[in-house]
C-alpha positions in Angstrom: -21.7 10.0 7.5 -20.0 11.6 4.6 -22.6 9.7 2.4 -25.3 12.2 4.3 -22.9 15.0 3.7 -22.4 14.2 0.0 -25.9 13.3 -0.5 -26.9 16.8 1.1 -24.6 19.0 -1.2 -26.3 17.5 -4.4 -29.6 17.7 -3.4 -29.1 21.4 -2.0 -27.4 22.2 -5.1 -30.5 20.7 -7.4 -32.8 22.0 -5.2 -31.1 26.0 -5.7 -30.8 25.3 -9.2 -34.8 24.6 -9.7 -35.2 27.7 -7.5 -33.2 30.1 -9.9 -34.9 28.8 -12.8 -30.9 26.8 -14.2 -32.0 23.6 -13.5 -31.1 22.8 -17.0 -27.5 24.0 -16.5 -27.4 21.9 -13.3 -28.4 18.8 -16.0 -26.4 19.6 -18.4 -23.1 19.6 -15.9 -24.4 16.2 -14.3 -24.1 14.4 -17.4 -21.0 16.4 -18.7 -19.7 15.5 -15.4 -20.6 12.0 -15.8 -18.9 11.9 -19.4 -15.8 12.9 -17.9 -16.0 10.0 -15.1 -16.1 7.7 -17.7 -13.2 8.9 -19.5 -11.6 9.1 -16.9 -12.2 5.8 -15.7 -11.3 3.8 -19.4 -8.0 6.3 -19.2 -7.2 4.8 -15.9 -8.0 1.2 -16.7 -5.3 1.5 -19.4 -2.7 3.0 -17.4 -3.2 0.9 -14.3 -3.4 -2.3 -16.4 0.3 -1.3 -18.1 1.4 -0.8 -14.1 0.0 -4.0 -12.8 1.5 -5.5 -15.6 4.8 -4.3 -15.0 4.6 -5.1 -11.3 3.7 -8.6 -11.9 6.6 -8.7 -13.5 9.0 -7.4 -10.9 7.3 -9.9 -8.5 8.2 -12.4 -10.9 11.8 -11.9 -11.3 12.3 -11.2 -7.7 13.0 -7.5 -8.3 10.7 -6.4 -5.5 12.3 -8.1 -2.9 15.8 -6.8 -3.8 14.1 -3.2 -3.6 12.7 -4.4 -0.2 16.1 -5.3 1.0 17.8 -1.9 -0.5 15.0 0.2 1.6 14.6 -2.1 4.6 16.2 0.0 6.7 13.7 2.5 6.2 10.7 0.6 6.5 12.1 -0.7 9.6 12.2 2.8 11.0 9.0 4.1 9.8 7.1 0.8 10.2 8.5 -0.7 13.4 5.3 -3.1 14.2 5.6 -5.2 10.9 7.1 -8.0 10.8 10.9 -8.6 8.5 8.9 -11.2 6.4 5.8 -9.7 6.5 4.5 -9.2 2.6 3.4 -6.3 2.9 6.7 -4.6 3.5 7.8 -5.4 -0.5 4.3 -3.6 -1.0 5.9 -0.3 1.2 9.1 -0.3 -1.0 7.6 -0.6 -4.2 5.3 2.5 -3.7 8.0 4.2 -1.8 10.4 3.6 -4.9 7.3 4.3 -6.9 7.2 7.7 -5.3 10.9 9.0 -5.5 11.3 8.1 -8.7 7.9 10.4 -9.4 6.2 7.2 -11.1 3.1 9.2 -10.7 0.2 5.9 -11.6 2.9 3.7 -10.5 2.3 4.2 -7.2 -0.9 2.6 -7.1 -0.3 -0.7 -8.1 2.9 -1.1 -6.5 0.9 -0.9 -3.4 -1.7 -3.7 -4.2 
């Protein structure tokens, strides 16, 4: 559905910009636009790389699951349903830890 929606918006917008005579401004933001993803995309490859990285590393030493124990009360109480050894409550503490700590891209791949 929001495929339809998002399709719609772009071919409304081309469509008003060939009406008023700036399609070329509508071309020239698409691939300004487009130039932008990119960077924005090798920026991010970079950054979440370094945090993978660094994660991997926690899992590693076991650092992960001592942050899991220090907020497993809190998991507990905002994630009743999953199980004490489930994995995915080291993934919870990480990106909550992640988040206090204002990690910012951090969060991401603590979560993985």
């Amino acid at each position: 559905m929001l495929n339809y929606i998002w399709s719609g918006m772009i071919v409304i917008g081309i469509l008003y910009g060939a009406f008023t005579g700036n399609i070329e401004a509508v071309s020239d933001a698409a691939l300004s636009s487009a130039q932008e993803a990119v960077e924005l995309c090798v920026t991010m490859i970079g950054v979440m790389g370094f945090w993978m990285g660094l994660m991997e590393i926690a899992q590693t030493t076991g650092l992960t699951e001592r942050l899991t124990k220090g907020i497993g009360p809190f998991v507990t109480f905002m994630f009743p349903r999953i199980p004490r050894d489930h994995p995915a409550r080291g993934y919870i503490a990480t990106n909550l830890i992640a988040n206090i700590l204002g990690l910012g891209w951090a969060c991401t791949p603590a979560g993985d």
